[in-house]
Z-matrix of the N, CA and C atoms (Angstrom, degrees):
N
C 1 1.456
C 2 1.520 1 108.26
N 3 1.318 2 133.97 1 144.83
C 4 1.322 3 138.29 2 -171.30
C 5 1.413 4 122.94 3 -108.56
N 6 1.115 5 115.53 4 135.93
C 7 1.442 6 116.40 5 -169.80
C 8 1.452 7 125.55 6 -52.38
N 9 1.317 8 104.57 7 -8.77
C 10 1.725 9 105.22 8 -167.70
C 11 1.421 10 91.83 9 -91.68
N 12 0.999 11 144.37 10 -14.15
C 13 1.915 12 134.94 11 -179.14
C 14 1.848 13 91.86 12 -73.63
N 15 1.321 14 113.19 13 -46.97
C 16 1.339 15 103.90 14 -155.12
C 17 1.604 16 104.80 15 -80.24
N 18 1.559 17 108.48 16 -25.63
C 19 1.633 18 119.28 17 177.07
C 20 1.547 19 130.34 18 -58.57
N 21 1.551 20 110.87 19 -35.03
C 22 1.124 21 140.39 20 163.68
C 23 1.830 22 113.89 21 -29.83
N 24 0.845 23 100.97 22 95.03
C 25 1.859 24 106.17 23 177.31
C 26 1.795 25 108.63 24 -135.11
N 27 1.233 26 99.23 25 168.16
C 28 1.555 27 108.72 26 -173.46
C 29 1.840 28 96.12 27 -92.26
N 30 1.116 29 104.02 28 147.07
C 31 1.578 30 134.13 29 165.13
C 32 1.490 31 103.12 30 -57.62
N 33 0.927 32 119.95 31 -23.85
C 34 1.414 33 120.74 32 -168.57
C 35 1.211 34 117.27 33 -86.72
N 36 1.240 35 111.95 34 -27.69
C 37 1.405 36 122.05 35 152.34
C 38 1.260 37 139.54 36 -76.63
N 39 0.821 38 95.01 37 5.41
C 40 2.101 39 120.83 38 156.71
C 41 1.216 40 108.33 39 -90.30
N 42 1.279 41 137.47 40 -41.38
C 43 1.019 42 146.26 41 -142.40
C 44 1.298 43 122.40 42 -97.44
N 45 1.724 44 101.14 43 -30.70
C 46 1.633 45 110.86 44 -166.55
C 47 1.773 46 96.86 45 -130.37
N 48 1.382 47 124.31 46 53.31
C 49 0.992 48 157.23 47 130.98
C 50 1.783 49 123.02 48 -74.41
N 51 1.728 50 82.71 49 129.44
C 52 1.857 51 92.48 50 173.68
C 53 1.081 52 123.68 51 -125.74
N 54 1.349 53 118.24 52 61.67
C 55 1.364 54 149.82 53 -173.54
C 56 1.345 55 125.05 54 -7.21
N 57 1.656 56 113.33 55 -35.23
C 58 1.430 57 130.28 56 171.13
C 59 1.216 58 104.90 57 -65.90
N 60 1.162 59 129.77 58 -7.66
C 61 1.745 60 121.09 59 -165.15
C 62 1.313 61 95.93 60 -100.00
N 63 1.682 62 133.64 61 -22.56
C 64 1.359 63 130.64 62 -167.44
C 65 1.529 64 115.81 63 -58.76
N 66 1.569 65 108.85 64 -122.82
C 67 1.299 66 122.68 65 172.00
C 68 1.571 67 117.41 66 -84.44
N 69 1.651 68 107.01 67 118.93
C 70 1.402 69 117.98 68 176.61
C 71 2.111 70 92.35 69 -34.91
N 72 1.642 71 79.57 70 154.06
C 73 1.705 72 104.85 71 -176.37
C 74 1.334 73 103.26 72 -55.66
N 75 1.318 74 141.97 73 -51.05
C 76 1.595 75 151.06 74 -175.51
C 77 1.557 76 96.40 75 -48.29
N 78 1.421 77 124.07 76 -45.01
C 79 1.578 78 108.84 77 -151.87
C 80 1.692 79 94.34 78 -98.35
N 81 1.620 80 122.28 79 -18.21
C 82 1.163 81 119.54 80 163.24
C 83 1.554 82 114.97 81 -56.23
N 84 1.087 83 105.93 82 -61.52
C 85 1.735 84 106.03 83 -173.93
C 86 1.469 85 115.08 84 -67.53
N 87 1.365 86 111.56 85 11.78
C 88 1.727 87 107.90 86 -159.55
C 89 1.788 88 83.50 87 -145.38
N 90 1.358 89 105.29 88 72.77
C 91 1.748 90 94.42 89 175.45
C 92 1.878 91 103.63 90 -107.08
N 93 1.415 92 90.79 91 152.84
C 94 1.422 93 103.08 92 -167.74
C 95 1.717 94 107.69 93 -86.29
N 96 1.490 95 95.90 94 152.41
C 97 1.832 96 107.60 95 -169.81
C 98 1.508 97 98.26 96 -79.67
N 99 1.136 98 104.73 97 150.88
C 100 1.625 99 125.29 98 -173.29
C 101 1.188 100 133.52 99 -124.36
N 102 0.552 101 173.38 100 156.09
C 103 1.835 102 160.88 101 -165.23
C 104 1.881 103 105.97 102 -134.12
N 105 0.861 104 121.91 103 144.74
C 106 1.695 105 110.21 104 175.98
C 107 1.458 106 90.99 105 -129.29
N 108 1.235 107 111.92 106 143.65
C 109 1.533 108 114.58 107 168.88
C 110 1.707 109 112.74 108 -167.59
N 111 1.017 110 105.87 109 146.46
C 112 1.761 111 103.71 110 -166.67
C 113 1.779 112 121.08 111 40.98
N 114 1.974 113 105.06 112 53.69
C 115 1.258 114 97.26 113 -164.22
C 116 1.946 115 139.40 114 57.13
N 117 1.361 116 83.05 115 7.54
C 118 1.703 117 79.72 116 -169.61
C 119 1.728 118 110.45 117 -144.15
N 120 1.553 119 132.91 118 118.76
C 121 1.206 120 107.10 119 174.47
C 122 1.486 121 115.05 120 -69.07
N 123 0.812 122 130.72 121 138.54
C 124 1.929 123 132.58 122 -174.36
C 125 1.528 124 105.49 123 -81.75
N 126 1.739 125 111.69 124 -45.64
C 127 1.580 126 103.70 125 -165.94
C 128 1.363 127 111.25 126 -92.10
N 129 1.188 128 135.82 127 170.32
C 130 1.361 129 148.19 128 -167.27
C 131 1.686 130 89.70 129 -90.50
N 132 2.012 131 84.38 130 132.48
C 133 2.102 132 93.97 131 173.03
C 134 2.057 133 99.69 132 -48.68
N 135 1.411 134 95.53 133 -50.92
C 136 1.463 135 84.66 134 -143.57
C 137 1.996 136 111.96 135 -98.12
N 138 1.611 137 94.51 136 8.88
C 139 1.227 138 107.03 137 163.72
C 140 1.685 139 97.02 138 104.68
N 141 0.883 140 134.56 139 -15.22
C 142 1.544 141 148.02 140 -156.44
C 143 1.251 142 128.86 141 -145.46
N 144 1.205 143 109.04 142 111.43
C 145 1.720 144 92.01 143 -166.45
C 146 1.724 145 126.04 144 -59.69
N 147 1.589 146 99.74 145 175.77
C 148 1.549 147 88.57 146 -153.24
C 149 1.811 148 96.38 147 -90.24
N 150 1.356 149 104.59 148 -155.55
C 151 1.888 150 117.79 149 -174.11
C 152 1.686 151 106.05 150 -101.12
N 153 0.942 152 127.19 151 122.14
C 154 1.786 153 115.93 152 -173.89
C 155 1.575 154 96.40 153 -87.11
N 156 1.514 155 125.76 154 -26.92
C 157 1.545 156 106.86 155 -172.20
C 158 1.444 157 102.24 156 -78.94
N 159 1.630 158 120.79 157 -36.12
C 160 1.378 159 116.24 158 162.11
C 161 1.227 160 130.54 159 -45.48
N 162 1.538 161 110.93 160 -43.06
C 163 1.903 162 120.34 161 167.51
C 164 1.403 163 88.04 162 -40.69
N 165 1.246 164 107.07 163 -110.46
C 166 1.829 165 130.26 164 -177.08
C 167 1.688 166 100.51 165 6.73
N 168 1.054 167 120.83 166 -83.32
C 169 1.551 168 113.58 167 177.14
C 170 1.221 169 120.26 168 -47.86
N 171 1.520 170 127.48 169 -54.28
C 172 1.363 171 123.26 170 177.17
C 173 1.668 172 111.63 171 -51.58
N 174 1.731 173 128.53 172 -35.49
C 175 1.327 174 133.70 173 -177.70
C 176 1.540 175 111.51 174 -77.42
N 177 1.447 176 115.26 175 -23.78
C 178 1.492 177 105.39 176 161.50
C 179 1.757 178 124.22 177 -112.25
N 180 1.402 179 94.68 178 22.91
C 181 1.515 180 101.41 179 174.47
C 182 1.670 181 102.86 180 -97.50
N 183 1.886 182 95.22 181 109.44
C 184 1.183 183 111.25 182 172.71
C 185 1.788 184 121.06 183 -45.00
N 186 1.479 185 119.47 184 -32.25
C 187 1.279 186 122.33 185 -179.80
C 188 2.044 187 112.54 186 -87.53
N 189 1.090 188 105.34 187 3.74
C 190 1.495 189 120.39 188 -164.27
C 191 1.586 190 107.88 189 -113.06
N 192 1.723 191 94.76 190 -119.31
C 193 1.744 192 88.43 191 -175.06
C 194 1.385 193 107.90 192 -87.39
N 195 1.281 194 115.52 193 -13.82
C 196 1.266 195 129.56 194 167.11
C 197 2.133 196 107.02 195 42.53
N 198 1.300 197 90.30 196 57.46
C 199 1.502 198 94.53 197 -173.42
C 200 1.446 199 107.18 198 -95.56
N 201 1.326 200 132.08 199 20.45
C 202 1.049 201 143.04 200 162.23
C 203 1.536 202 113.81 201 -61.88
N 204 1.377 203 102.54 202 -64.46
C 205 1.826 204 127.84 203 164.99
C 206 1.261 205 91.29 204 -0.76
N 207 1.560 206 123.70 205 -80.60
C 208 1.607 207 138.02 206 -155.81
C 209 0.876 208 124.08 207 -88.20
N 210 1.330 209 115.74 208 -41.89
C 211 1.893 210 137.41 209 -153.55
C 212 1.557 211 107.07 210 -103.89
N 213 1.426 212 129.34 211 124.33
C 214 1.267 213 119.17 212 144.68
C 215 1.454 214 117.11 213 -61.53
N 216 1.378 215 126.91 214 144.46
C 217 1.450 216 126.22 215 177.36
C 218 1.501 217 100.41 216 -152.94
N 219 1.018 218 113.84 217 172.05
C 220 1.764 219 131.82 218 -156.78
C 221 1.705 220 98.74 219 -103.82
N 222 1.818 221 106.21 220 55.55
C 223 0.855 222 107.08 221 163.89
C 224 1.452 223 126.24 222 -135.99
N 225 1.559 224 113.14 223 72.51
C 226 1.390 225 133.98 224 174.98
C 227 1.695 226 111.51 225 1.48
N 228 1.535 227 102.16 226 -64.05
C 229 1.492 228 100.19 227 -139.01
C 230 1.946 229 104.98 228 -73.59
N 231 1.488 230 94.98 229 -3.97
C 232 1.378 231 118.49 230 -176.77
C 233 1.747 232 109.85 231 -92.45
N 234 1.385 233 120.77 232 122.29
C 235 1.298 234 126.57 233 177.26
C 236 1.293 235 108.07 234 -86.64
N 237 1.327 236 130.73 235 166.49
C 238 1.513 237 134.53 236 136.16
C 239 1.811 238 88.88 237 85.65
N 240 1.242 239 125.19 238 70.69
C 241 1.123 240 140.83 239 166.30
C 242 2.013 241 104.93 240 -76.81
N 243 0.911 242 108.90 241 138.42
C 244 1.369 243 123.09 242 173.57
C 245 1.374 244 112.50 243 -73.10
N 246 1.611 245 130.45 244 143.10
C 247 1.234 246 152.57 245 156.76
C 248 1.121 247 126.01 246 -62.42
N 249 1.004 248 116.05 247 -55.04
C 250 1.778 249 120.96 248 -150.09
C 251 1.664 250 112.36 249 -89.65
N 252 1.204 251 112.26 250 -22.07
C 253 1.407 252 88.97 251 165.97
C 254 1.949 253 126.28 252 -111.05
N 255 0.585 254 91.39 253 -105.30
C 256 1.921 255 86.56 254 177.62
C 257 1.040 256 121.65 255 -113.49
N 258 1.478 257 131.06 256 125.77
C 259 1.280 258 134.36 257 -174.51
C 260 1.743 259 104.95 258 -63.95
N 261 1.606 260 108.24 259 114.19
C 262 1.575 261 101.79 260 -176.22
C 263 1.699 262 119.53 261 -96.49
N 264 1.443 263 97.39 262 14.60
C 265 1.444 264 78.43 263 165.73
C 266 1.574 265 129.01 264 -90.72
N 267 1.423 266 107.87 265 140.11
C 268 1.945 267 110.67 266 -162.72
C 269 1.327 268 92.46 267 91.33
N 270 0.779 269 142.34 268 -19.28
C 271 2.324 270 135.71 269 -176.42
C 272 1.753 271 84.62 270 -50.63
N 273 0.844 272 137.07 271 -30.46
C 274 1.658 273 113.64 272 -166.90
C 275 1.902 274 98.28 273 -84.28
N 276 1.194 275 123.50 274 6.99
C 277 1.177 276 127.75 275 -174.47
C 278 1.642 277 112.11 276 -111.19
N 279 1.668 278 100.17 277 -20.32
C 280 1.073 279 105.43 278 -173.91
C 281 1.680 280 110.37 279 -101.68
N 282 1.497 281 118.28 280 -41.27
C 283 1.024 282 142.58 281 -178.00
C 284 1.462 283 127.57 282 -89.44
N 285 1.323 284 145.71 283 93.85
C 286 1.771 285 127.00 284 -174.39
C 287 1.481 286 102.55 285 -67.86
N 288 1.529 287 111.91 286 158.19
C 289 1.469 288 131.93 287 178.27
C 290 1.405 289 121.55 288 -48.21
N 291 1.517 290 108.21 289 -22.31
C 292 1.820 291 118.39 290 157.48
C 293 1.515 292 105.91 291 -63.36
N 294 1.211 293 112.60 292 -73.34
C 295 1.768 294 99.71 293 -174.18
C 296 1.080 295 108.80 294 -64.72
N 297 1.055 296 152.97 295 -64.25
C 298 1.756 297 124.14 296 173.99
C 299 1.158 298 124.73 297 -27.42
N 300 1.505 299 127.99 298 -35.73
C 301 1.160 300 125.96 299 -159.87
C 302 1.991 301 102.93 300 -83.34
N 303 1.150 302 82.26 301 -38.95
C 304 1.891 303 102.99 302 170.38
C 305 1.409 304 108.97 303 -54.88
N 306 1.008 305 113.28 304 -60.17
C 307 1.969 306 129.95 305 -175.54
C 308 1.528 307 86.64 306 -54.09
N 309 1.138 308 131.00 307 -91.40
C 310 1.553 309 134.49 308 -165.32
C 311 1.613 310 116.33 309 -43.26
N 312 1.839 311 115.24 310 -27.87
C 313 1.197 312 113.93 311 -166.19
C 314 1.612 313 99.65 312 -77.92
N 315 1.879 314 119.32 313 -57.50
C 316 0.808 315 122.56 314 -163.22
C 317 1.639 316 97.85 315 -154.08
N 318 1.216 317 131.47 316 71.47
C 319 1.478 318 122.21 317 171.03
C 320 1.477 319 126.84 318 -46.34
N 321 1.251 320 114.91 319 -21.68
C 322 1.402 321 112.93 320 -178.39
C 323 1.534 322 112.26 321 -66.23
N 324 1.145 323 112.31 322 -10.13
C 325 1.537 324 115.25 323 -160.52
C 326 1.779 325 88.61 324 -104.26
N 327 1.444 326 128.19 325 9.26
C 328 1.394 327 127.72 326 162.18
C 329 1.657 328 104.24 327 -114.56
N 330 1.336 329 107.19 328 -51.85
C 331 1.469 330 111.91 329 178.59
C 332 1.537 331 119.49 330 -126.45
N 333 1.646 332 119.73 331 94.62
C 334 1.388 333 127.61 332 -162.72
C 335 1.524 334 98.63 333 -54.06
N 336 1.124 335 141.70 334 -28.50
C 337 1.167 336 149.78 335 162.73
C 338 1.461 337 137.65 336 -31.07
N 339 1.275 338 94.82 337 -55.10
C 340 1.436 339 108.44 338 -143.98
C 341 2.006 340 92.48 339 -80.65
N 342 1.104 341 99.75 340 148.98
C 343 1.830 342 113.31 341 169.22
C 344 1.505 343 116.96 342 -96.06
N 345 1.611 344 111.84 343 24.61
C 346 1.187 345 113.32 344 166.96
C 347 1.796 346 103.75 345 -65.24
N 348 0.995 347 128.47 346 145.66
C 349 1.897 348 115.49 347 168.84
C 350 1.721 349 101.91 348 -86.92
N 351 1.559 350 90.54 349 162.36
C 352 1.720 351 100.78 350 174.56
C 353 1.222 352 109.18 351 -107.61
N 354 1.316 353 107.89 352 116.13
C 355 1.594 354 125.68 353 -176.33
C 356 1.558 355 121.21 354 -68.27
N 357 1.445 356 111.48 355 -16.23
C 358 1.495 357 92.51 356 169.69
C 359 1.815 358 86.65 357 -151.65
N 360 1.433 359 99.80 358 94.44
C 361 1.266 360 118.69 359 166.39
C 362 1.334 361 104.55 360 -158.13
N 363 1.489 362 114.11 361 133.13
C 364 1.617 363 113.47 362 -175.96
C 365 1.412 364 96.62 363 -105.71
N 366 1.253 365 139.45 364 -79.38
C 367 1.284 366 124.61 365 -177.86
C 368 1.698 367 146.32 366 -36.33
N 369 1.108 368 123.93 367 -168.61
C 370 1.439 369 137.79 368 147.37
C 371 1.709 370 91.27 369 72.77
N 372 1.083 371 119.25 370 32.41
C 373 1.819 372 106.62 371 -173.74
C 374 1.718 373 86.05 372 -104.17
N 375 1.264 374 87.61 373 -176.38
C 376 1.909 375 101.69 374 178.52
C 377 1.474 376 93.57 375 -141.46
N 378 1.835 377 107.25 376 147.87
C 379 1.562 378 116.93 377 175.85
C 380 1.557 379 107.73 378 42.30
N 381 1.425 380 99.11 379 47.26
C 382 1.641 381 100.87 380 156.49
C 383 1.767 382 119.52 381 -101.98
N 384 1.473 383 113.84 382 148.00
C 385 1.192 384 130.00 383 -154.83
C 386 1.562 385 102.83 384 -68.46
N 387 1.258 386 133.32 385 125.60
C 388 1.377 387 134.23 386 -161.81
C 389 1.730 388 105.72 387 -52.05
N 390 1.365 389 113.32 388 -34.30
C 391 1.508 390 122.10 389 -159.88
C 392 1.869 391 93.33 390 -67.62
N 393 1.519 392 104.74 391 -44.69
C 394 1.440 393 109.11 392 -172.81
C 395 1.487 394 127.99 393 -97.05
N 396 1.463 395 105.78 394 26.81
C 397 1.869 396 128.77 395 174.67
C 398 1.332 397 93.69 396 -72.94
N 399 1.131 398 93.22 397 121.35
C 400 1.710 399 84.21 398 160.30
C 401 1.538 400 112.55 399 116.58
N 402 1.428 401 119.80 400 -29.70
C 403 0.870 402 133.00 401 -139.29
C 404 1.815 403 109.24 402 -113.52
N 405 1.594 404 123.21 403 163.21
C 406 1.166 405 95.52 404 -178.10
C 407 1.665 406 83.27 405 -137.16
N 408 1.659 407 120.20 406 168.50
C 409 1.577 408 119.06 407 -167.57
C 410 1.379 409 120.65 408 -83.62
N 411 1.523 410 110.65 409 -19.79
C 412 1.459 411 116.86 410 169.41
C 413 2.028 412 100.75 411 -139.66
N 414 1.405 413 107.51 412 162.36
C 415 0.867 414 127.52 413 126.76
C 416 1.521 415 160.08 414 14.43
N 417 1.168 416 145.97 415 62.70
C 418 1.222 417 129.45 416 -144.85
C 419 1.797 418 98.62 417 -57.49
N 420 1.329 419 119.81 418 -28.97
C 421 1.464 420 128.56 419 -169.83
C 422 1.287 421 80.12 420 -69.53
N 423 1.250 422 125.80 421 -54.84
C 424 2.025 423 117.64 422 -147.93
C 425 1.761 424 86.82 423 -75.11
N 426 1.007 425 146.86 424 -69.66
C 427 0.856 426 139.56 425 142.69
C 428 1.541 427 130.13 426 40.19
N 429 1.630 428 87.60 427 -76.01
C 430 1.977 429 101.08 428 174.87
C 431 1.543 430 111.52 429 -90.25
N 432 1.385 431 90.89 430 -23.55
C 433 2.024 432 92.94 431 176.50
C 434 1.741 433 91.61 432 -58.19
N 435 1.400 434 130.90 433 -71.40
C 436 0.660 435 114.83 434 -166.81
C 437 2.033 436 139.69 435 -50.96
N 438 1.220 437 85.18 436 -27.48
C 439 1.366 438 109.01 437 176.69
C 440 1.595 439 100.44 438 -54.13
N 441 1.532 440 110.81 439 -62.41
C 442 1.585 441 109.80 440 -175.20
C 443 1.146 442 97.47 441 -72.79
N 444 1.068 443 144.93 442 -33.76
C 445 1.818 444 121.38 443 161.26
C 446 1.099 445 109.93 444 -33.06
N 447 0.951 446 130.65 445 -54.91
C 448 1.421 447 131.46 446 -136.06
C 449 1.479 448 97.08 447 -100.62
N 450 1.061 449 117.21 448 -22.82
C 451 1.518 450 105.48 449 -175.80
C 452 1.894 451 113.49 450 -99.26
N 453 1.373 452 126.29 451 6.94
C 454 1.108 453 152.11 452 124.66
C 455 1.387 454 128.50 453 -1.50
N 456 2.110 455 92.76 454 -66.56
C 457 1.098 456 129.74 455 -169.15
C 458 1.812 457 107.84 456 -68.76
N 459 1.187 458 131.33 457 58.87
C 460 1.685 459 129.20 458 -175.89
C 461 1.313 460 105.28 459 -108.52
């Protein structure tokens, strides 16, 4: 199966992000080295795996990873599930905790394409807002929470 079905996200979820709410300023300017290899980072950003009840909130927190936007996910109490990118429930069956962690960090670096955004990449953007230079949308921690969310999902 190819990475661009699962990469696929709405623009809109770039868009309706409030960037100040992410990762305190210290963990923006202080992002951790990564390795990419076979599409997937393998080791954990922050050395430790992440929180899955923390994932879960951060994935339906509209001001956060807000992966609702795109993704259907197996979360009832939440309406108005997103279309356009990949239905993630079972993705932990389909996907290991390296490619997720890759997809969420920086998808472009699987699918140059895709309008999913990269959640913990501060650079290389264009006509970004001076307050949010510099800066990346989550967390290396929010990051792995999400990761063990997501891998939950089988």
């Amino acid at each position: 199966m190819g990475f661009k079905t699962l990469a696929i996200s709405a623009l809109g979820v770039a868009l309706s992000f409030t960037l100040g709410t992410f990762a305190t300023a210290a963990e923006k300017n202080m992002m951790v080295k990564f390795v990419v290899k076979d599409e997937a980072i393998a080791k954990s950003l922050t050395g430790k795996p992440g929180n899955a009840v923390k994932g879960r909130k951060l994935a339906i927190n509209r001001k956060l990873g807000n992966c609702l936007a795109c993704h259907v996910m197996p979360i009832p109490e939440q309406t108005f599930h997103g279309l356009i990118g990949p239905d993630l429930n079972g993705v932990a069956g389909r996907r290991s905790a390296g490619e997720v962690r890759l997809l969420i960090v920086n998808p472009k670096l699987v699918n140059p394409d895709t309008i999913m955004p990269a959640f913990y990449r501060k650079d290389g953007f264009e006509r970004v807002m001076k307050k949010f230079q510099g800066k990346t949308m989550l967390s290396a921690e929010q990051v792995e929470d999400l990761v063990a969310y997501t891998m939950t999902l089988k």
